[in-house]
KELUMDREN-216048 format. One record per residue (C-alpha): residue in three letters; x, y, z. Coordinates in steps of 0.5 Angstrom, whole numbers, padded with zeros to 4 digits, always signed. Layout:
ALAXYZ ...
// end
This chain:
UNK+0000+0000+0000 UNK+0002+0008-0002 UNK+0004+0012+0003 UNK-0001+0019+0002 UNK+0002+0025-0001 UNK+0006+0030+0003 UNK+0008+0037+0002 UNK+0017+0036+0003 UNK+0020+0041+0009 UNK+0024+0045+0006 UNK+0031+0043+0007 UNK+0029+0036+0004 UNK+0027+0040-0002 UNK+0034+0044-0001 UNK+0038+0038-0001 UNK+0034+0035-0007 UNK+0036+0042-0010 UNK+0043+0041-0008 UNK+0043+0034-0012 UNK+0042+0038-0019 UNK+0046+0044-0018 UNK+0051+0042-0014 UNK+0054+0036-0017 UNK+0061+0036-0014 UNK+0066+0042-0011 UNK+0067+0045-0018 UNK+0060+0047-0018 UNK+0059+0050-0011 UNK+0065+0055-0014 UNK+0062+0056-0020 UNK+0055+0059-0017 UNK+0060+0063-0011 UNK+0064+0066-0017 UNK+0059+0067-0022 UNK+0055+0071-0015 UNK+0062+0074-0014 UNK+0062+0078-0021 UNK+0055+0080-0021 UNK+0057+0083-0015 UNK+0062+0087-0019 UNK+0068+0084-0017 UNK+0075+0085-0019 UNK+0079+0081-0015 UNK+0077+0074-0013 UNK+0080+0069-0008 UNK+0079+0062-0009 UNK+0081+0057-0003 UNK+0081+0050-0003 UNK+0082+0044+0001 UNK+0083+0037+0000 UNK+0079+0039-0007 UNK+0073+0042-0004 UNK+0071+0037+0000 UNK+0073+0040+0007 UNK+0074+0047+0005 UNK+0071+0052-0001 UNK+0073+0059+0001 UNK+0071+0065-0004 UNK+0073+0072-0002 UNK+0071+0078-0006 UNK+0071+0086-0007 UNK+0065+0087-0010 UNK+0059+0091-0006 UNK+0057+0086-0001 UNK+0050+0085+0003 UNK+0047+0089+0008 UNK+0044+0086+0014 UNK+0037+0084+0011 UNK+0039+0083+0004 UNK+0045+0077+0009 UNK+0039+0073+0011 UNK+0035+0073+0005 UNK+0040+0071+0000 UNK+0040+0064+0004 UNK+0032+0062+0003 UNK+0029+0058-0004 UNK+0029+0062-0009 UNK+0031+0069-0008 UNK+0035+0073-0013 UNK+0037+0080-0014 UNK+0039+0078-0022 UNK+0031+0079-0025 UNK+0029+0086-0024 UNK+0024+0086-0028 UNK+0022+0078-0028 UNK+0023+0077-0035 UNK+0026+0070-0037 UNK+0027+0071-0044 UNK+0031+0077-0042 UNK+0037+0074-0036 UNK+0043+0078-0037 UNK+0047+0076-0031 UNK+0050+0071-0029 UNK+0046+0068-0023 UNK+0039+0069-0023 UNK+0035+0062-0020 UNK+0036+0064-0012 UNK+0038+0056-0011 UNK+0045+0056-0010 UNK+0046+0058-0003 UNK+0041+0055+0001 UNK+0042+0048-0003 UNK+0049+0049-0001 UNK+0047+0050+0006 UNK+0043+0045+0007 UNK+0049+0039+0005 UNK+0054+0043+0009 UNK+0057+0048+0014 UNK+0056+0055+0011 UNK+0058+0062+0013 UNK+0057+0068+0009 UNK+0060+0074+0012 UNK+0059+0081+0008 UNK+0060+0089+0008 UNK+0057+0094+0003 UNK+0061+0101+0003 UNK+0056+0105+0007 UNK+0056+0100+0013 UNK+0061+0100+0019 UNK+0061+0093+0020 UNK+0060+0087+0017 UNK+0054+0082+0018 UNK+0055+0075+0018 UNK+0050+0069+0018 UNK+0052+0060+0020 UNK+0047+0055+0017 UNK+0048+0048+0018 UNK+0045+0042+0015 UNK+0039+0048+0013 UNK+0038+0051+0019 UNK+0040+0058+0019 UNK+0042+0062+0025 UNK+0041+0068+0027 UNK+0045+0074+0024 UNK+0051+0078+0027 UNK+0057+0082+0027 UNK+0063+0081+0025 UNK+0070+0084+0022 UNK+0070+0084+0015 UNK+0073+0089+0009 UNK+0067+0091+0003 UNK+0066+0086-0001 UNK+0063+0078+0001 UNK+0066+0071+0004 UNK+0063+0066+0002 UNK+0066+0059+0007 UNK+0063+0052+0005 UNK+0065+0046+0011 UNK+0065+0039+0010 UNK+0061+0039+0003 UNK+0055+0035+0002 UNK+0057+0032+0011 UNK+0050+0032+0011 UNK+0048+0028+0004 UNK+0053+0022+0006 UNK+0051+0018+0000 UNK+0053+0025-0005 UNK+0060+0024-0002 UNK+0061+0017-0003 UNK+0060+0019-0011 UNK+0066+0024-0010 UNK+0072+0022-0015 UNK+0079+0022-0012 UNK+0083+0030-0008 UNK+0086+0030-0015 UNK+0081+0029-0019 UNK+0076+0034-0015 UNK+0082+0039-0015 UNK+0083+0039-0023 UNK+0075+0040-0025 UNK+0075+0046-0020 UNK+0082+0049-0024 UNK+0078+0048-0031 UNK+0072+0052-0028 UNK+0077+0058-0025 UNK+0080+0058-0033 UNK+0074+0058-0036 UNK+0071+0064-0031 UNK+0078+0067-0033 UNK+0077+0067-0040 UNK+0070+0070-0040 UNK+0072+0076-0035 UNK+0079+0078-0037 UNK+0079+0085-0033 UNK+0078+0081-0026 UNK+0084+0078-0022 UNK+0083+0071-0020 UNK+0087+0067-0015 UNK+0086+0060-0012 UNK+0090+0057-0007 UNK+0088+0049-0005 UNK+0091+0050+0003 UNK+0098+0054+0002 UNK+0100+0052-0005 UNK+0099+0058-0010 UNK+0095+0054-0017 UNK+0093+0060-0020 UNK+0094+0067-0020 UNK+0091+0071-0026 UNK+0092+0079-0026 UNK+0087+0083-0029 UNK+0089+0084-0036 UNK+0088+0089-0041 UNK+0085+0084-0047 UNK+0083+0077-0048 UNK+0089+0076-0051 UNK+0093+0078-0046 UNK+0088+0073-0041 UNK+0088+0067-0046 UNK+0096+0067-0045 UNK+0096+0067-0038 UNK+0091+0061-0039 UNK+0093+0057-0045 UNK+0101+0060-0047 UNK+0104+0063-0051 UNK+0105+0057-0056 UNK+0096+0058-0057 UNK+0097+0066-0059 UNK+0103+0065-0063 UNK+0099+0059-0067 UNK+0091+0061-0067 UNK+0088+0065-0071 UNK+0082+0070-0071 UNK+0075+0068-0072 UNK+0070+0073-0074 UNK+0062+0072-0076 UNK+0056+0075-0076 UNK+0049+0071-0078 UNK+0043+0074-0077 UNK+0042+0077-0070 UNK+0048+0072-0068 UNK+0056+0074-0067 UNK+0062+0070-0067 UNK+0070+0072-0065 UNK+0075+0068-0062 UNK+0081+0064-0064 UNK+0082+0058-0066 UNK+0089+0054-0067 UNK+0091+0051-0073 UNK+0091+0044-0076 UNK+0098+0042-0074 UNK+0097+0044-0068 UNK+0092+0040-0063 UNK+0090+0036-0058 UNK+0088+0028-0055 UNK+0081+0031-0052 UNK+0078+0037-0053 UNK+0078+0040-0046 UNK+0081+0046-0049 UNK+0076+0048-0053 UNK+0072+0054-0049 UNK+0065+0057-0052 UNK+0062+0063-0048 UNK+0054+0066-0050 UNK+0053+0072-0048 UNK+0060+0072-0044 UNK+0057+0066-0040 UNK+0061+0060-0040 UNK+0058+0054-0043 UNK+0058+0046-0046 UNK+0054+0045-0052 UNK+0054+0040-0057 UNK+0051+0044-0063 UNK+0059+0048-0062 UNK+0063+0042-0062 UNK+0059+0038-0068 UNK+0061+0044-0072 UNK+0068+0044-0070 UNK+0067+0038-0072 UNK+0065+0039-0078 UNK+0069+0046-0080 UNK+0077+0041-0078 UNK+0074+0035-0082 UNK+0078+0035-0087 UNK+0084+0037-0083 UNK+0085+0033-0077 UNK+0084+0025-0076 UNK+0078+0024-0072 UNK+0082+0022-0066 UNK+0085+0029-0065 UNK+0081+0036-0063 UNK+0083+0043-0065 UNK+0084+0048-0059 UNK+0078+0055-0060 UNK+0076+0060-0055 UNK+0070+0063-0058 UNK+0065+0067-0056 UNK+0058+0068-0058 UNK+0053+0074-0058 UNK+0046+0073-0059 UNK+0040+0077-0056 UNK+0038+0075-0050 UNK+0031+0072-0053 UNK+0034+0067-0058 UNK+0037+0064-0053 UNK+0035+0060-0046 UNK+0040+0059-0041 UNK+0035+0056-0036 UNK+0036+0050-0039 UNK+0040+0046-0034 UNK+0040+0048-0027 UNK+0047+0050-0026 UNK+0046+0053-0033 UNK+0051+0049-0036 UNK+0048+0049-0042 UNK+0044+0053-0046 UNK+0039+0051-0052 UNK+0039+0057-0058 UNK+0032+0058-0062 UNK+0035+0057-0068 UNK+0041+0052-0068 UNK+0042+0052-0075 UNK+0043+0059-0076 UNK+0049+0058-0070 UNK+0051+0052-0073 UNK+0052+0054-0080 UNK+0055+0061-0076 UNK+0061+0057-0073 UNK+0063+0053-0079 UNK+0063+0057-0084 UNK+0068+0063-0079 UNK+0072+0057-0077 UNK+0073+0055-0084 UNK+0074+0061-0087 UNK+0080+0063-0083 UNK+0083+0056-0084 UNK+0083+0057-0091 UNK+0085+0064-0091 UNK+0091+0061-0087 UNK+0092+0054-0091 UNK+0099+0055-0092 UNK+0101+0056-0084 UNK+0103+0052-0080 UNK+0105+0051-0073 UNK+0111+0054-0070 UNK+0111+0048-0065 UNK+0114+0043-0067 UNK+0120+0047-0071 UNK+0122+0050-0064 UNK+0123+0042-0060 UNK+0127+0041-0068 UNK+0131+0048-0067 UNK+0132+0045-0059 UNK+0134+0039-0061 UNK+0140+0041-0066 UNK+0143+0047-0062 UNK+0143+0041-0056 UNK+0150+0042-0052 UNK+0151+0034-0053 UNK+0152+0033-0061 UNK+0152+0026-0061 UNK+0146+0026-0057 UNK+0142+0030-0063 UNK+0145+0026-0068 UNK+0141+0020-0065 UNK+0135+0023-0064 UNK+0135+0023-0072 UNK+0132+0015-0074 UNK+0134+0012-0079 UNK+0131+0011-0086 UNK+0127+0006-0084 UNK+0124+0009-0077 UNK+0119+0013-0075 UNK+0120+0019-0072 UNK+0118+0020-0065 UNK+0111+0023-0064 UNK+0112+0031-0060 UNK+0104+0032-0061 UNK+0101+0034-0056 UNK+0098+0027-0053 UNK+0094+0028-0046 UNK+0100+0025-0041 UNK+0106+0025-0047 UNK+0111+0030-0044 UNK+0117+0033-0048 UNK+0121+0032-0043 UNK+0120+0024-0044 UNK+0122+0025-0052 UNK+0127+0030-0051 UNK+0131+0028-0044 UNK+0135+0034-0044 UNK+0131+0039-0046 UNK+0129+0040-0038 UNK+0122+0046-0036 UNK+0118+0043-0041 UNK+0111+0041-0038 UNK+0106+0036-0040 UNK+0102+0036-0046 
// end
């Protein structure tokens, strides 16, 4: 016999919410710096330990929260990102009001805020949902966001967890995609006293994406530009002769808004057919502009996807503004792989380098980049290189 039908209690529901929002550590800094952005932030700190499991730390300079605004940025539902509660019309980053109270419904969570008109700053705890009561605190202008013992109250969600390395890594792609979207924002992430990254807030994009993915991508991208209807396409893309094993490196922005989409990777797909092997992947940063109306980014709870109104236009935009670029440049080639060749020869041990020369009957060493391949390991003497 079926139990009868209840209404859920709230942290139930909040802990539910948290399941398909926060997925793993990566996500909870993705909603906190996304907040810290629309907060106007220009400097954002990140601390980690054990990847987010124990510890996820964010701190801001952005305009903070006052003392009710505090209290009321932790209930279900409440957002300051749609003024005019027009959906089709979303331009900030985080706009669901789900965030924090799902966070602290699966964890120990303090916020601790000051606006510039305030003499003191204002902190609130809530563990496992319950909330505390609000109190005052020492606190610079700007936000705090600490998040303890991750999903301690949701034990079956933290089993599911991948490894410390593997947690940590997936939070570092997320700090690189947000650094790439808001190249005018310093970010800094620690996990316990190591520094991973430290990125400056930088005059361009160019300047960001060096910091991001080096200057071996600016000396071998080239510029992408389109325009189809109301859609607009820039970025960069690489050249052939210059890929990867897996497309992790491949960064798609809508509307500055990071996202994954299969419509942009089949046509990435398409645009390079008949230049890469089907095992190996270009690297793009692309960032598509539209009206807010022809796309829906309320597609996925962490609004990780988003779905266009016409996705043929958007399809046919991206290949066509890659292939045109590629074809204008068919004639280049990357500059990587002559470089490790001029190191080899210029190699202080001769007798080394003329061995490094196979014989006609060999195939020469493979130098792509290929996941865990590291020039070091094929070039010994050639030392500071780092994994491919």
């Amino acid at each position: 016999m079926t139990s009868p039908i209840r209404l859920l209690d709230s942290t139930l529901i909040n802990q539910i919410a948290a399941g398909e929002v926060i997925e793993r550590p990566a996500a909870a800094v993705k909603e906190l710096v996304e907040n810290s952005v629309d907060a106007g932030a220009t400097h954002i700190e990140i601390l980690l330990r054990e990847g987010g499991r124990t510890l996820i730390q964010v701190t801001d300079n952005g305009c903070g929260m006052e003392r009710d605004d505090l209290c009321l940025a932790v209930e279900r539902h409440a957002t300051s990102k749609l003024p005019e509660g027009d959906l089709f019309n979303i331009k900030s980053f985080g706009f669901r009001g789900e965030a924090l109270p799902s966070i602290g419904a699966v964890s120990r969570l303090t916020l601790t805020s000051r606006t510039a008109n305030q003499d003191t700053a204002w902190e609130l705890f809530i563990e496992g949902g319950t909330k505390g009561a609000p109190k005052m605190a020492a606190h610079p202008v700007g936000t705090r966001v600490s998040i303890r013992d991750l999903f301690y109250a949701t034990p079956v969600r933290l089993k599911f967890l991948k490894t410390i390395n593997t947690e940590l890594s997936h939070c570092v792609d997320c700090i690189n995609r947000l650094a790439l979207a808001h190249p005018h924002v310093r970010f800094l992430l620690k996990e316990t006293d190591r520094v991973l990254i430290d990125y400056p807030s930088s005059p361009s994009l160019e300047h960001r994406m060096n910091q991001i993915l080096g200057a071996e991508f600016v000396n071998n991208s080239r510029a992408i530009d389109g325009q189809r209807d109301n859609v607009g396409i820039k970025g960069w893309v690489s050249l052939p002769t210059y890929n990867r094993s897996q497309s992790t490196e491949q960064f798609l922005f809508v509307n500055n808004r990071p996202v994954r989409d299969k419509v942009f990777h089949a046509a990435i797909r398409v645009a390079y057919q008949d230049l890469l092997a089907s095992n190996r992947y270009p690297v793009v940063v692309a960032y598509l502009t539209a009206d807010p109306d022809e796309v829906d980014v309320n597609v996925h709870p962490a609004k990780t996807e988003v779905r266009f109104r016409d996705a043929q236009v958007v399809r046919g935009l991206i290949i066509n503004a890659i292939r045109q670029t590629l074809t204008n440049h068919s004639q280049t080639t990357s500059s990587h792989l002559g470089d490790q060749a001029i190191a080899v020869l210029r190699s202080p041990n001769p007798s080394y380098a003329a061995a490094s020369y196979p014989r006609f009957n060999q195939s020469p060493p493979s130098i792509l980049r290929t996941g865990k391949t590291c020039v070091s390991r094929i070039y010994p003497h050639i030392h500071g290189t780092r994994s491919l």
